[in-house]
GUPA-231670 format. One record per residue: residue in one letter; x, y, z of N, C-alpha, C in turn. Coordinates in steps of 0.02 Angstrom, whole numbers, padded with zeros to 5 digits, always signed. Atoms other than C-alpha are relative to their C-alpha. Example, Ala and Ser with C-alpha at 12.3 -4.5 7.8 and 13.67 -1.06 7.14 Angstrom:
GUPA-231670
a+00045-00059+00000+00615-00225+00390+00045+00060+00000
s-00042-00059-00003+00684-00053+00357-00039+00055+00037
//
This chain:
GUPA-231670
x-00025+00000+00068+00363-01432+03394-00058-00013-00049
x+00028+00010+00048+00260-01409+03244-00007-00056-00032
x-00004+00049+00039+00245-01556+03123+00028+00028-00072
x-00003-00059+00077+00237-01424+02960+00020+00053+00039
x+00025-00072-00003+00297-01257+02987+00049+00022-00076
x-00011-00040+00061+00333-01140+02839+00040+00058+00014
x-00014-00063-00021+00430-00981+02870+00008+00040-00061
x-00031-00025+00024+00453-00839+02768+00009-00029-00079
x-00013+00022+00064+00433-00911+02594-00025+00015-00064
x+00009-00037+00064+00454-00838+02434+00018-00041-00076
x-00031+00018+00085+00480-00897+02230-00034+00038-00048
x+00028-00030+00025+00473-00828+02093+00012-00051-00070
x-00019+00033+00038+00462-00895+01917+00009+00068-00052
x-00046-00071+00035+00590-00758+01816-00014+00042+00038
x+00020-00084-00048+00497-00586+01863-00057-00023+00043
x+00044+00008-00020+00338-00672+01899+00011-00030+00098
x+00000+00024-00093+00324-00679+02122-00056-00033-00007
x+00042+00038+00008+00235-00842+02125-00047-00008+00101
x+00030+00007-00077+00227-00848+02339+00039+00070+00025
x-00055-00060-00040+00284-00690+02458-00019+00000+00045
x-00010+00002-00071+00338-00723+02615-00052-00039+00050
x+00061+00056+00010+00210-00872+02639+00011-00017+00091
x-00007+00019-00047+00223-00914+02834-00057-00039+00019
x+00067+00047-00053+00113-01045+02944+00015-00052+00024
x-00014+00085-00035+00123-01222+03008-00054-00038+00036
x+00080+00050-00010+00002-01365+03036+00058-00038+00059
x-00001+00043-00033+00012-01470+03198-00020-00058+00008
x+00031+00085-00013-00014-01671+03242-00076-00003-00001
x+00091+00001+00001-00196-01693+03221-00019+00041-00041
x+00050-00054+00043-00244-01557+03127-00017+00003-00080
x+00013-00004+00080-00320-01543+02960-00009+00071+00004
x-00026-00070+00002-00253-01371+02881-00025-00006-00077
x+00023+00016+00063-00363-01325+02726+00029+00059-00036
x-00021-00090+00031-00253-01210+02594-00070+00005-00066
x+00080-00027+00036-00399-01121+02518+00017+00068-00039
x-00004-00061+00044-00377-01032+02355-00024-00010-00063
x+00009+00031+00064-00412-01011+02178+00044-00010-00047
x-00051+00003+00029-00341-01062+02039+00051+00034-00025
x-00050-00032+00026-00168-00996+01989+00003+00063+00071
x-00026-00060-00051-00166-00920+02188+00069-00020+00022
x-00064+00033-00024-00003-01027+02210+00001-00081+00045
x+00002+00045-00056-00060-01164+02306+00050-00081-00054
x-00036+00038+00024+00031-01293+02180+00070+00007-00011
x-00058-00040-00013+00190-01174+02172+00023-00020+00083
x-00040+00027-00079+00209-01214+02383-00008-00053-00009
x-00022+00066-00013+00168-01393+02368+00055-00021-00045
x-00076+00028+00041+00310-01421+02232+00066+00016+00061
x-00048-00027-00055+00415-01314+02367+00005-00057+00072
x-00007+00049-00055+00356-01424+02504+00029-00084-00012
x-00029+00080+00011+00407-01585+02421+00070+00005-00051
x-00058-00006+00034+00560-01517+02347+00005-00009-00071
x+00003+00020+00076+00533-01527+02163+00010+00075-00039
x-00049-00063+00023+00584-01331+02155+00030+00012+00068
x-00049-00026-00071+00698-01242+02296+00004+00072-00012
x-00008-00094+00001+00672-01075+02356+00071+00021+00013
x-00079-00030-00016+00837-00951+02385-00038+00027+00076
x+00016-00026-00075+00726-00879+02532-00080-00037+00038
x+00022+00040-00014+00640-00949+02667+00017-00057+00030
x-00054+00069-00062+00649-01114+02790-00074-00042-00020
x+00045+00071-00034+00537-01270+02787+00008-00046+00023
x-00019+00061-00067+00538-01396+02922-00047-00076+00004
x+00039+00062-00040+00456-01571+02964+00022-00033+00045
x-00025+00039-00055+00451-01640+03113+00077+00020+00034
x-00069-00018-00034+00612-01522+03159+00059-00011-00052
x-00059+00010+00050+00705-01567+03003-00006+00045-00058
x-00013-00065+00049+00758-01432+02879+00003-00044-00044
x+00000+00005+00052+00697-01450+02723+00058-00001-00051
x-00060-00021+00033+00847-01370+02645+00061-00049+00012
x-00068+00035-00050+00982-01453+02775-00021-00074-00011
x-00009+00068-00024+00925-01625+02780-00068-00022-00033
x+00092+00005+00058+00772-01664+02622+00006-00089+00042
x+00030+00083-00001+00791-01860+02641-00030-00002+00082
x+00026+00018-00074+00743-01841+02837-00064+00030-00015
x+00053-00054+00005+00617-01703+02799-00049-00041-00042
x+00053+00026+00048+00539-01803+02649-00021-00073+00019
x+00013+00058-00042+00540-01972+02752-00057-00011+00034
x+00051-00038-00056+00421-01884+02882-00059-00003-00075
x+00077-00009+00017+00281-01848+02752-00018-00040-00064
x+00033+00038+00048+00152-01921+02630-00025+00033-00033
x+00033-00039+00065+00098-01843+02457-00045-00036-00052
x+00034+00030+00057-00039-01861+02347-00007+00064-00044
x-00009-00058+00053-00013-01732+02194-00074-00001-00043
x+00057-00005+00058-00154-01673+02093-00008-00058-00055
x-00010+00040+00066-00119-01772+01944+00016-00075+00017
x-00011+00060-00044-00144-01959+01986+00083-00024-00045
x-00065+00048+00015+00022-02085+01958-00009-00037+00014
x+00013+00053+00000-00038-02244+01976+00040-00039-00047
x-00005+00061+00038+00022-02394+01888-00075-00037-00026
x+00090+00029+00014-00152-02448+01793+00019-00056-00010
x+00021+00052+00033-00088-02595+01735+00016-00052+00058
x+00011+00036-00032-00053-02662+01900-00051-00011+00066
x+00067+00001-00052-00168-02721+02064+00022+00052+00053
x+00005-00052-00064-00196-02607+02206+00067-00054+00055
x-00062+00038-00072-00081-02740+02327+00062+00011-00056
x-00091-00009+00057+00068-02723+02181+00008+00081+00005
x-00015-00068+00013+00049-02529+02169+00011+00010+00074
x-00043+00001-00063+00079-02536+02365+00042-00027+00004
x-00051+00020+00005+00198-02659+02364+00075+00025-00029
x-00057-00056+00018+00308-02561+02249+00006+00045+00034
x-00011-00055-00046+00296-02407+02343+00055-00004+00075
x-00015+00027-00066+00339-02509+02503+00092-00005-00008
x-00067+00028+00024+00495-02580+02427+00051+00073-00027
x-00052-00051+00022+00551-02411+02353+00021+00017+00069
x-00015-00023-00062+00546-02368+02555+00030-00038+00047
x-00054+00051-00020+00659-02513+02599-00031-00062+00050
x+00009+00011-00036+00516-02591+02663+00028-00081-00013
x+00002+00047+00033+00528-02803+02653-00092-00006-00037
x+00069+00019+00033+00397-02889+02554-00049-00029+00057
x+00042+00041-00064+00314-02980+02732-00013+00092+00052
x+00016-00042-00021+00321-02799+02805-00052+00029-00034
x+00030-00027+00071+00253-02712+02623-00069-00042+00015
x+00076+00015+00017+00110-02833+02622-00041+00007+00091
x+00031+00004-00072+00065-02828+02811-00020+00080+00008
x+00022-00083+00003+00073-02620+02805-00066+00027-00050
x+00029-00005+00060-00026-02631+02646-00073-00032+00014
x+00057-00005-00001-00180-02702+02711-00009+00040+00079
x+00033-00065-00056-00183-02598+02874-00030+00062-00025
x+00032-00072+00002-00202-02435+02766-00056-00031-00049
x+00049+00004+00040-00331-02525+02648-00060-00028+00022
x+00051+00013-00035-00425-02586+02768-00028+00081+00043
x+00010-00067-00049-00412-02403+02864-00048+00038-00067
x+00019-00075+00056-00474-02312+02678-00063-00062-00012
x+00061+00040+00020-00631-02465+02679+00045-00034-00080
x-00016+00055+00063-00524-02564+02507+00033-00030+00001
x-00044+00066-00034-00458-02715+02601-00019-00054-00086
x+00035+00057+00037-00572-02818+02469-00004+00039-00085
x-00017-00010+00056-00509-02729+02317+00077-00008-00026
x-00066+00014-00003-00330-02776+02362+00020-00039-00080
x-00018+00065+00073-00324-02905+02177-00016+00033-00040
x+00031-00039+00052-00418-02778+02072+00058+00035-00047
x-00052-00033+00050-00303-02686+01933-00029+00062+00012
x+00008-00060-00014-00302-02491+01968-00044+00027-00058
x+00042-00030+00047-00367-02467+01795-00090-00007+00007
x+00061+00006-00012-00514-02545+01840-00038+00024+00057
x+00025-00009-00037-00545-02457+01986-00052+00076-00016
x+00032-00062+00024-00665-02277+01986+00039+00035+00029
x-00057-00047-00011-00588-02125+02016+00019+00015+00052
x+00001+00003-00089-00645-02101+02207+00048-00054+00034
x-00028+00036-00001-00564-02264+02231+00067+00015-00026
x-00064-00021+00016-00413-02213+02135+00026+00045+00042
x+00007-00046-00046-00395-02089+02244+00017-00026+00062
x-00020+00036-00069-00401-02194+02409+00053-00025-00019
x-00053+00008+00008-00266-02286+02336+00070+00036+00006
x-00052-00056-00005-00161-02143+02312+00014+00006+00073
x-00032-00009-00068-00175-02107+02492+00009-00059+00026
x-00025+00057-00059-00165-02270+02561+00089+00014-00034
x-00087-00010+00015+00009-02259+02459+00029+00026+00028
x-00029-00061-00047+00044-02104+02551+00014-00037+00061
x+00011+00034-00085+00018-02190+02716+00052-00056-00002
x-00031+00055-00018+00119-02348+02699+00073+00004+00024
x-00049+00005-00064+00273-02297+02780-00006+00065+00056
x+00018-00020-00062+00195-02199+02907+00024+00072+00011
x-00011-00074+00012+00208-02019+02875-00011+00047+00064
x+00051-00051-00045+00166-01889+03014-00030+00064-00047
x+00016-00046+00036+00122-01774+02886-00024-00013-00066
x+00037+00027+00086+00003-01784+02722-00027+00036-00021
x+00000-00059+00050+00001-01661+02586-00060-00022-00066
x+00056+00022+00059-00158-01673+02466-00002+00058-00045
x+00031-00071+00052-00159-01557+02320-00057-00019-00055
x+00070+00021+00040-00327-01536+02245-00028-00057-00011
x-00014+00054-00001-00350-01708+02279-00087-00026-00022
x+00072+00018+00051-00554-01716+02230-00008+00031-00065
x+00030-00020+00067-00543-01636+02058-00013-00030-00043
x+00036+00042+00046-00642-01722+01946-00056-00068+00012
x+00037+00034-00020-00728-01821+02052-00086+00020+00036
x+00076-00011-00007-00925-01830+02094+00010+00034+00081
x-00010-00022-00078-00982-01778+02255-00015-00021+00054
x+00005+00057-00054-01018-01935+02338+00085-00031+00022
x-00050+00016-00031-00837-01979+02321+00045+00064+00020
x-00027-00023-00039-00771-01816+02369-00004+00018+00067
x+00017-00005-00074-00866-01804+02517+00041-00081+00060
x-00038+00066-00017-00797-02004+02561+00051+00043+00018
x-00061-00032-00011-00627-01944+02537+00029+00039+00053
x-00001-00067-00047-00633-01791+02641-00010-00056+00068
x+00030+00013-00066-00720-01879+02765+00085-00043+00049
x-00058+00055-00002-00567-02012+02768+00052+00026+00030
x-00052-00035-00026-00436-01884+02785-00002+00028+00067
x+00015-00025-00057-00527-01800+02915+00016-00042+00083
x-00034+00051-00048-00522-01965+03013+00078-00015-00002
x-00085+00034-00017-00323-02003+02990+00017+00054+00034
x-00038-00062-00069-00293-01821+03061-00012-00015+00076
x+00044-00009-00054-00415-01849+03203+00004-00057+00033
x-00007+00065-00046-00398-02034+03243+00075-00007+00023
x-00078+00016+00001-00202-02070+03200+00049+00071+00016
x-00029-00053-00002-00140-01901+03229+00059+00029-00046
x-00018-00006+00061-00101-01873+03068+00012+00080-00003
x+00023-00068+00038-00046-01673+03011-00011+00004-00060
x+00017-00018+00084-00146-01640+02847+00005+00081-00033
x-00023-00038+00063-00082-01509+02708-00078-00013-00048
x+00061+00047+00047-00276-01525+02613+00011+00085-00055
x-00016-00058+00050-00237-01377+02457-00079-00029-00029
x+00075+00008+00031-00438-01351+02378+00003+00076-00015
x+00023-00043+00038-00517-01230+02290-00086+00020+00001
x+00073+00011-00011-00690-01312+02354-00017+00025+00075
x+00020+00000-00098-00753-01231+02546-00053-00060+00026
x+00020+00048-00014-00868-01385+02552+00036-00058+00029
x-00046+00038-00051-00717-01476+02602+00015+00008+00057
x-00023-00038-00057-00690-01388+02744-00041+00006+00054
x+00047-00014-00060-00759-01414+02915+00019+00050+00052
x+00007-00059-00067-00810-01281+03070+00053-00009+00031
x-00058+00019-00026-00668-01344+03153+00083-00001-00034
x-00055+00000+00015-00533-01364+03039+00043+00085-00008
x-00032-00053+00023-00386-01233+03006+00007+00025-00070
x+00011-00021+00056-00388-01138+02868+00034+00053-00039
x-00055-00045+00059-00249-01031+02741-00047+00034-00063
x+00015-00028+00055-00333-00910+02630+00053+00034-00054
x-00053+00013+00049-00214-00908+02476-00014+00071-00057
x+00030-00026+00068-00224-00773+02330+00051+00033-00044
x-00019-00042+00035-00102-00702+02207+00091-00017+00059
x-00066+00025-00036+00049-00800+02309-00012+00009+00070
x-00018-00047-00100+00018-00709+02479-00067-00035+00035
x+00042+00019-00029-00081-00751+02640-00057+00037+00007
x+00072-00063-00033-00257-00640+02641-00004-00005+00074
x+00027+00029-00073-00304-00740+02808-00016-00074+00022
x-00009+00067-00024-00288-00894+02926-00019+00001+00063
x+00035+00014-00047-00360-00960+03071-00035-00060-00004
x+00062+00052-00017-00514-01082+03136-00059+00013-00067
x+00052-00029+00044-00633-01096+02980-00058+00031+00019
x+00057-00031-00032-00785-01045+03093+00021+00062+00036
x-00004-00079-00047-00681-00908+03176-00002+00059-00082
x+00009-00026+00051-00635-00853+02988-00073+00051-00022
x+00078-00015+00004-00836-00843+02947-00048-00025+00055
x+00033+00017-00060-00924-00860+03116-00076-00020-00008
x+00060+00040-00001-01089-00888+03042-00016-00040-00061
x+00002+00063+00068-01052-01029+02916+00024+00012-00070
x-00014-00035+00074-01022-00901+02775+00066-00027-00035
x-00080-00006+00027-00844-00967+02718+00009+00013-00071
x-00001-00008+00090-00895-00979+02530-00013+00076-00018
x+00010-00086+00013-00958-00784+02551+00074+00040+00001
x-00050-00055-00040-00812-00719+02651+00072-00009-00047
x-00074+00004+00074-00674-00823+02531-00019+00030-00065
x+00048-00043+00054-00777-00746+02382+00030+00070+00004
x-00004-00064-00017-00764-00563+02455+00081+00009+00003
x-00067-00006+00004-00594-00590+02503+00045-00002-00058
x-00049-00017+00051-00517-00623+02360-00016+00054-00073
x+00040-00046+00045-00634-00513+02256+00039+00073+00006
x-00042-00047-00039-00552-00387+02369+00069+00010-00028
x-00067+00003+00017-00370-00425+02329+00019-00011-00065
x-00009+00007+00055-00396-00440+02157+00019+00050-00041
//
């Protein structure tokens, strides 16, 4: 059984076909990089994948649970960090988990015990008292996902999740995610626009104009490192 799979998925917004007939699915461990540019849809499926629109056609599953048939099981299963941060600035990194925890029925002796496992896992055990406002953006950022993480997702959805950040903390970041797929057997959803995120190994969704160009192993994709050429050409192509 998959962790993610996608079937068959289409929306449109009025006339405009935003995805057509979108198929794939990420497995336990794997980091799955959707790789497109802007306005190829890749924020159009993650709204879809976290239910915040609903296609008429089409199936999405987690962990065996229909999206459609059964969201609170389906949305239970995974962890989101949306482009656009949502933080609470005006409170500390252990309160902006804590809430989270509590919206997920956790107690407060569970909430704070879960809450430094993932902040010790993202290296910001010792920023736990700090106020979010005061943190930098890379850091803002880990937060976000440790949020994601605290009730134990098998699945974690990142959209564009380094934009605007330098490239010491998006490389961190990346690196981070890379380990929760790879250590905890985490399935990662990583939506970019950057192929620097993207390692020889990981899987890879080329995105453009709603539809799939091409998917596979990023090194089978471009076999001799090229990925920034070959996604270039490709969508140059389909344009």
């Amino acid at each position: 059984m998959h962790t993610l799979e996608v079937s068959d998925l289409s929306f449109r917004y009025g006339r405009k076909e935003a995805l057509k007939s979108v198929s794939f699915h990420v497995r336990a461990g794997e980091f799955c990089a959707l790789l497109g540019p802007n306005g190829a849809g890749k924020s159009t499926l993650f709204a879809l994948l976290t239910r915040l629109f609903v296609s008429r056609q089409g199936r999405i599953s987690v962990m065996g649970r229909d999206l459609q048939d059964d969201p609170r099981a389906a949305l239970a299963r995974m962890g989101v960090v949306f482009q656009q941060m949502t933080l609470d600035l005006d409170l500390s990194v252990a309160r902006n988990l804590a809430y989270f925890g509590a919206l997920h029925g956790m107690t407060a002796r569970q909430s704070a015990m879960r809450a430094t496992e993932v902040l010790e896992r993202l290296d910001m055990a010792e920023r736990a008292r700090e106020r979010a406002r005061d943190l930098n953006g890379g850091h803002r950022r880990r937060l976000e996902i440790a949020r994601a993480l605290m009730h134990r997702p098998r699945l974690l959805l990142l959209d564009e999740p380094t934009v605007g950040l330098d490239a010491r903390s998006r490389a961190a970041i990346t690196a981070h995610v890379h380990a929760l797929a790879r250590e905890d057997g985490i399935a990662v959803l990583w939506a970019t626009h950057l192929v620097d995120e993207i390692a020889p190994g990981d899987s890879a969704i080329i995105l453009h104009h709603g539809a799939i160009l091409q998917s596979g192993r990023a090194d089978a994709l471009a076999p001799q490192g090229g990925l920034a050429a070959h996604f270039l050409a490709l969508t140059e192509d389909a344009a």
